[in-house]
C-alpha positions as CSV (number, residue, x, y, z in Angstrom):
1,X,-11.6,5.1,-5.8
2,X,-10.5,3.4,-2.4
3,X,-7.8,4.7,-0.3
4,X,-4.5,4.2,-2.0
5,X,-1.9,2.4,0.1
6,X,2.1,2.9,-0.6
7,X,5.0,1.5,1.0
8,X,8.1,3.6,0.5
9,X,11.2,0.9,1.7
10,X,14.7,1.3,2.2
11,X,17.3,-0.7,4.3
12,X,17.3,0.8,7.9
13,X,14.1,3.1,7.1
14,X,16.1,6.3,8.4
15,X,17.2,8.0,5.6
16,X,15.8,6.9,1.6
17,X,12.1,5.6,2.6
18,X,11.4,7.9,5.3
19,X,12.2,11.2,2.9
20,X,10.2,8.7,0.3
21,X,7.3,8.5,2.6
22,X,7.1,12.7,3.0
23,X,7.5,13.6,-0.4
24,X,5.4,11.0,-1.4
25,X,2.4,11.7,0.3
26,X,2.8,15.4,0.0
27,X,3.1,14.6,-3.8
28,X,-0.3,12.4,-3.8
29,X,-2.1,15.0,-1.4
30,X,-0.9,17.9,-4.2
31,X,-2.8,15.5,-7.0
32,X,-5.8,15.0,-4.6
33,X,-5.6,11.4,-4.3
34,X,-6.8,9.7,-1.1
35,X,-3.3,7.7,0.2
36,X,-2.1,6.2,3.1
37,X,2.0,6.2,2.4
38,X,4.2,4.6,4.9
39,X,7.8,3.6,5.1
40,X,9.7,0.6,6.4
41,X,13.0,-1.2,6.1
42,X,14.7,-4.2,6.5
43,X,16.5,-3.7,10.1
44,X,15.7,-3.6,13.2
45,X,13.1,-0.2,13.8
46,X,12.9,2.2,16.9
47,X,15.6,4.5,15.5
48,X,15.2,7.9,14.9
49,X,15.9,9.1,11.0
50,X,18.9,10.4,10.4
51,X,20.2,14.1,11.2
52,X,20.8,14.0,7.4
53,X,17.5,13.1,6.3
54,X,15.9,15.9,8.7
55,X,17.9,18.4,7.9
56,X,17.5,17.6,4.2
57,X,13.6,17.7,4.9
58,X,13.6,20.7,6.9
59,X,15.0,22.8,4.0
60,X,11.7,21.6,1.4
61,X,9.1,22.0,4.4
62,X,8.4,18.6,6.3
63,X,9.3,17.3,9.5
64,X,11.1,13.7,10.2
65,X,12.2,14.6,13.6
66,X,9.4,11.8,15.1
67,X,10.3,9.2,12.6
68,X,11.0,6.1,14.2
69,X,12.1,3.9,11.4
70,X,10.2,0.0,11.1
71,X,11.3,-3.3,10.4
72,X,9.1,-4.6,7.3
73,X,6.7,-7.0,8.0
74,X,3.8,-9.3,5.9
75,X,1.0,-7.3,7.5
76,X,2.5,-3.7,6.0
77,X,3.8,-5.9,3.0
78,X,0.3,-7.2,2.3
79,X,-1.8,-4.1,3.2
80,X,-0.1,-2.1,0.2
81,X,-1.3,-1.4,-3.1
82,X,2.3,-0.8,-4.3
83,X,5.4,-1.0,-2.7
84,X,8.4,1.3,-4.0
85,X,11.8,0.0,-3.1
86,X,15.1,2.3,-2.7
87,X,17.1,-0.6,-4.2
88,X,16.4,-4.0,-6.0
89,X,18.3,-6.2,-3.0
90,X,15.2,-5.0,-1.1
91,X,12.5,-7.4,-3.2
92,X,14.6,-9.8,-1.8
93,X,13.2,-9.3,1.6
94,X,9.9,-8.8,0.5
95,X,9.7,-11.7,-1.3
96,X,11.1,-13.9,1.4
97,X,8.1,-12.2,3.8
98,X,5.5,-12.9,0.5
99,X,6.8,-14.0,-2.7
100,X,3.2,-13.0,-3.9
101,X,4.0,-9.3,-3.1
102,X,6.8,-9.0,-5.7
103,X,4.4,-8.4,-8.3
104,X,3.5,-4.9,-7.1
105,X,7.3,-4.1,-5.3
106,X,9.5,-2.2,-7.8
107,X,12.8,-0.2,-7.3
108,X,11.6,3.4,-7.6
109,X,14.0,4.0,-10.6
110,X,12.6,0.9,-12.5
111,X,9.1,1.8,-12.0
112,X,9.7,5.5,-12.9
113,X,11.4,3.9,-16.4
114,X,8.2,1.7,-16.7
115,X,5.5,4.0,-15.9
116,X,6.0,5.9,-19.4
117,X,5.5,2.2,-21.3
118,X,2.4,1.5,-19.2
119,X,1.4,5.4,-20.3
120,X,-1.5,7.3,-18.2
121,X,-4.1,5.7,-16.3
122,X,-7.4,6.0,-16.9
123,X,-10.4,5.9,-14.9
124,X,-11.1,3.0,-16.0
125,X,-7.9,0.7,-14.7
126,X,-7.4,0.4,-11.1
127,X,-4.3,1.1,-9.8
128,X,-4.1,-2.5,-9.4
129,X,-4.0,-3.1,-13.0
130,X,-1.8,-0.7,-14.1
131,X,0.7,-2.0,-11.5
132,X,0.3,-5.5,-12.9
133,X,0.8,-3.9,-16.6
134,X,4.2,-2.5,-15.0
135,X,4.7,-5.8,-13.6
136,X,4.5,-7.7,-16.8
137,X,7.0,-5.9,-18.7
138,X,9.9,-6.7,-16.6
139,X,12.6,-9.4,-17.0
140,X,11.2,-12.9,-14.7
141,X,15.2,-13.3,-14.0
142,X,15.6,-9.4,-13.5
143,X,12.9,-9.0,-10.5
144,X,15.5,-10.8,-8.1
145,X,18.8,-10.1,-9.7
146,X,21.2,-8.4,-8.1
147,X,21.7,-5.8,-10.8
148,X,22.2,-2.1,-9.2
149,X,21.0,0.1,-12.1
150,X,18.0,1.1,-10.6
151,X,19.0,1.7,-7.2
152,X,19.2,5.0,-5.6
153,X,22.1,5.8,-4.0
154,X,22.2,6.2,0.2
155,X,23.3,9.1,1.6
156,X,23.8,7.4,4.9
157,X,26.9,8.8,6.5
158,X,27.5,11.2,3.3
159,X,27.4,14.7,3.1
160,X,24.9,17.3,3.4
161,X,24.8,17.0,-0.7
162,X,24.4,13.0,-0.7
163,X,21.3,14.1,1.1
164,X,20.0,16.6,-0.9
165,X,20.9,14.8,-4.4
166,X,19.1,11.4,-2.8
167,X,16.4,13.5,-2.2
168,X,15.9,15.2,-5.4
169,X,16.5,12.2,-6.7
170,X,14.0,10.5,-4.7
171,X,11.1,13.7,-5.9
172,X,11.9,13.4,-9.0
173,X,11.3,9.6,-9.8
174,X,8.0,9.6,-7.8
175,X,6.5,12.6,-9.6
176,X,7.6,10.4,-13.0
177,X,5.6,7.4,-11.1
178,X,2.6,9.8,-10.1
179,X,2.2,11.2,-13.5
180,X,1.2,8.2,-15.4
181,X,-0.3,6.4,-12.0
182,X,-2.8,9.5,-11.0
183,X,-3.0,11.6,-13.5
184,X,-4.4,15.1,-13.7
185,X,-7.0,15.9,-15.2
């Protein structure tokens, strides 16, 4: 298999994708699969992440204290094989960048509810089919809505446990996502 590529976004990219972007790729790294994650939002970038989000990092082992959060652009849009979003608002940016990209952007918490549907991957799909499998059992009208079910909440400005329950929250829902995506064998 090629190198996977995963965009982790969020809306200023200094607090939900950038703890995303760690526990993800520790996550994949864990399951032995070749990735490339990286994280973006829909601000303006060159800010550091939040004392929240490193702090909240420290505590499970990884360091944000270099993260300099990113405005998403088509380039990073375009070079992923899957984009997980912190909220659905956020495939409204996306899809205003590409509108062909929406098909493999999901709100974490949607994908994490789909992934069991799709079931296991096998060897035989690419991770590009099984995203379009998730992709075809959602809503048309639902992709863009403005519905907040599957959003996960940001700590930004909270307390020490907005931080911590965002990102168990966060772990939890991409290790649902991994399971059926990269499977163990």
């Amino acid at each position: 298999m090629s190198v996977f590529r995963l965009l982790c976004m969020c809306t200023a990219n200094q607090c939900r994708s950038p703890m995303a972007e760690v526990l993800a790729a520790n996550q994949l790294m864990e399951r032995g699969v070749d990735a490339v994650v990286v994280s973006s939002g829909m601000l303006e970038g060159e800010k550091p992440a939040t004392n929240g989000s490193v702090n909240t990092m420290r505590t499970r082992g990884f360091d944000l204290s270099m993260h300099q959060s990113r405005q998403i652009d088509p380039d990073t849009i375009g070079a992923a094989d899957l984009i997980l979003t912190m909220e659905r608002r956020h495939l409204t940016a996306i899809a205003e960048l590409d509108v062909d990209a929406v098909v493999k952007s999901f709100p974490l918490k949607e994908l994490a509810e789909l992934a069991p549907i799709v079931g296991w991957r096998s060897t035989s799909v690419s991770v590009s089919d099984w995203v379009r499998q998730a992709n075809a059992l959602r809503l048309p009208g639902s992709v863009l809505s403005r519905e907040t079910q599957f959003d996960v909440a940001d700590p930004m400005g909270g307390s020490k446990r907005n931080y911590a329950k965002a990102a168990d929250e966060i772990s939890e829902l991409l290790e649902t996502v991994f399971r059926f995506l990269f499977p163990v064998r």
